[in-house]
Phi, psi and omega in degrees: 000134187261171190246142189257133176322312194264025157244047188260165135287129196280220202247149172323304177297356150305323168266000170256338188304303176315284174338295162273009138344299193280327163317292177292011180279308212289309187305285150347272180295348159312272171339309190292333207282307174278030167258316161302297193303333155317306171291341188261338166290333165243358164294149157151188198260028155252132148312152194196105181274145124006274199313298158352282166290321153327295167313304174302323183280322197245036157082028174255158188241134194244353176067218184302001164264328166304322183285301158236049174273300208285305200296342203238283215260345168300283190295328165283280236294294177327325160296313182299315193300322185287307216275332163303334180269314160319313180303285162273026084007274164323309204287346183289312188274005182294287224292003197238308190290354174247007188024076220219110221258005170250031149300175126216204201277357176236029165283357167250010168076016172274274185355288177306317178300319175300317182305288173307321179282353198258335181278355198244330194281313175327292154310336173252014183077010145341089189239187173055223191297337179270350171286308204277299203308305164351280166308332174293312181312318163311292169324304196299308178301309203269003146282317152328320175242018116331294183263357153268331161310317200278351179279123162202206182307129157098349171092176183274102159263171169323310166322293176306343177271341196261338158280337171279325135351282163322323191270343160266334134263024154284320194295322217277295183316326181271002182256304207284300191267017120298317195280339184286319196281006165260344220263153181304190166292330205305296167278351193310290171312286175332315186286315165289303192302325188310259178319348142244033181071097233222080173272355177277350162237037145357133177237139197326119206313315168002266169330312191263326170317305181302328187313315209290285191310284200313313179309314157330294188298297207273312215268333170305304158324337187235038165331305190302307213264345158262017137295291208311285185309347182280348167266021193153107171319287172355298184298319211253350164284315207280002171255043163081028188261137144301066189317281195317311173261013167311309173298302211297318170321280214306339207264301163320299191281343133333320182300301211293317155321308193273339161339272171297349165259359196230353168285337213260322198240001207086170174257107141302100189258174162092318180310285174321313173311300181280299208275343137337313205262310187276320177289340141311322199290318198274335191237025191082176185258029190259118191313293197320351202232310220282308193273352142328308201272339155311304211291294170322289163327318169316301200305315184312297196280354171231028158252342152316290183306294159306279204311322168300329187312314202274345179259359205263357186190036153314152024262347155337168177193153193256123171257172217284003164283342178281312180318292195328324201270340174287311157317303166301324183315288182322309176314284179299348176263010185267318170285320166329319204250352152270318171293346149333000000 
């Protein structure tokens, strides 16, 4: 009896090749995230050697490069990274809770809401905790009323949450383009850098790291039960998930993400979108691996990304939502056109 090639097993390093992939992700983008922050920290238009850097870190004065590594590029950088991790994050519980691979965190209008309360504080001459608290607020209003239109027959399901979403950042997009076209010369520029992302006016790194630790903390527990939902409600009541109120968390805590992060940097795009999706492509769809490995990839690709914004045309500088969009575009139409 013959036996046929493709019912063969395949060879041992097949089956071991994944597995340790996945081992080894975490450890990696960690490694690669602290080479970035190493890089982004002596790029500028002071030179910053690796001995320096070194010297700053284990408490020594370094004189006018200690001042500014702590005082200038330390709180950006520490900010681009968290809100990149933050962003893809979100986008990871976007795309499981629409069960939908083109979410990301502002496809429900938290952005666009974030936007609008950050363009009315501008406009009013806002700066600092009242500026940041603005921008939350928005966000905060527009996930609220998100999730309350979308409730009808049948509970909020995805669908219903992702048109309504949609429809509400149209809106939001259409009062952002009244407040730019009412608004003075004065303010103008800002009000466009703002809204394409902006990490040289920051708000102060904090907020988000933690948000950043806690988000990490609360979702990895409850991995096992968004494997379970990415296959189905159906599935995932008859093996014991509480679906509704499984959503209703993801939902929060995505809102509360893309909040703080778009309170921190601006609206930023693509992060959430693109980085999902290739750490699914490398390391599978097991929730328990991705959103670690999402939050780190995040953290990698748009703190990469500022540092290029601030060096590619120094001493100008770009903001890091036109990179993001340059990168993401290619990206995403390249996975597209590879899962044909």
């Amino acid at each position: 009896m013959s036996i046929r090639a493709d019912a063969m097993p395949p060879p041992a390093s097949v089956h071991t090749r994944a597995p340790r992939r996945r081992t080894l992700a975490l450890p990696l983008l960690a490694v690669g995230l602290l080479l970035s922050i190493a890089l982004s920290l002596s790029l500028g238009s002071i030179p910053v050697s690796l001995a320096q850097l070194w010297q700053i870190a284990t408490g020594g004065d370094a004189g006018v490069a200690g001042d500014v590594v702590l005082g200038l590029r330390l709180p950006r950088v520490l900010a681009a990274a968290a809100c990149g991790g933050l962003l893809a994050l979100a986008g990871a519980l976007m795309q499981v809770l629409l069960r939908n691979p083109l979410a990301d965190p502002y496809v429900l209008g938290i952005s666009g809401g974030a936007s609008v309360g950050a363009l009315l504080a501008m406009t009013a001459g806002l700066a600092g905790a009242l500026f940041e608290l603005s921008a939350f607020a928005g966000a905060l209003a527009a996930m609220a009323l998100v999730f309350g239109l979308a409730h009808g027959e049948g509970g909020r399901t995805p669908t219903r949450l992702l048109l309504t979403g949609v429809i509400v950042s149209a809106g939001c997009g259409a009062a952002v383009s009244f407040m730019l076209t009412v608004a003075n010369e004065q303010s103008l520029r800002g009000m466009l850098f703002w809204l394409m992302g902006d990490a040289g006016v920051a708000a102060p790194p904090a907020a988000a790291l933690w948000t950043l630790a806690a988000g990490v903390l609360v979702c990895v527990p409850l991995a096992r039960d968004l494997n379970l939902l990415a296959r189905g409600d159906l599935t995932a009541q008859t093996l014991g998930v509480p679906v509704l109120r499984l959503r209703l968390a993801i939902y929060l805590i995505a809102s509360a993400l893309t909040a703080v992060a778009v309170t921190t940097v601006g609206a930023v795009g693509f992060i959430g979108l693109v980085v999902p999706h290739l750490m699914r492509l490398a390391l599978g769809n097991d929730q328990r691996l991705l959103l670690p490995a999402s939050a780190l990839a995040g953290a990698l690709l748009l703190l990469l990304a500022d540092t290029a914004a601030r060096t590619l045309i120094a001493p100008a500088q770009l903001p890091v939502g036109v990179l993001t969009a340059l990168l993401g575009v290619p990206v995403f139409l390249f996975l597209l056109h590879r899962r044909r």
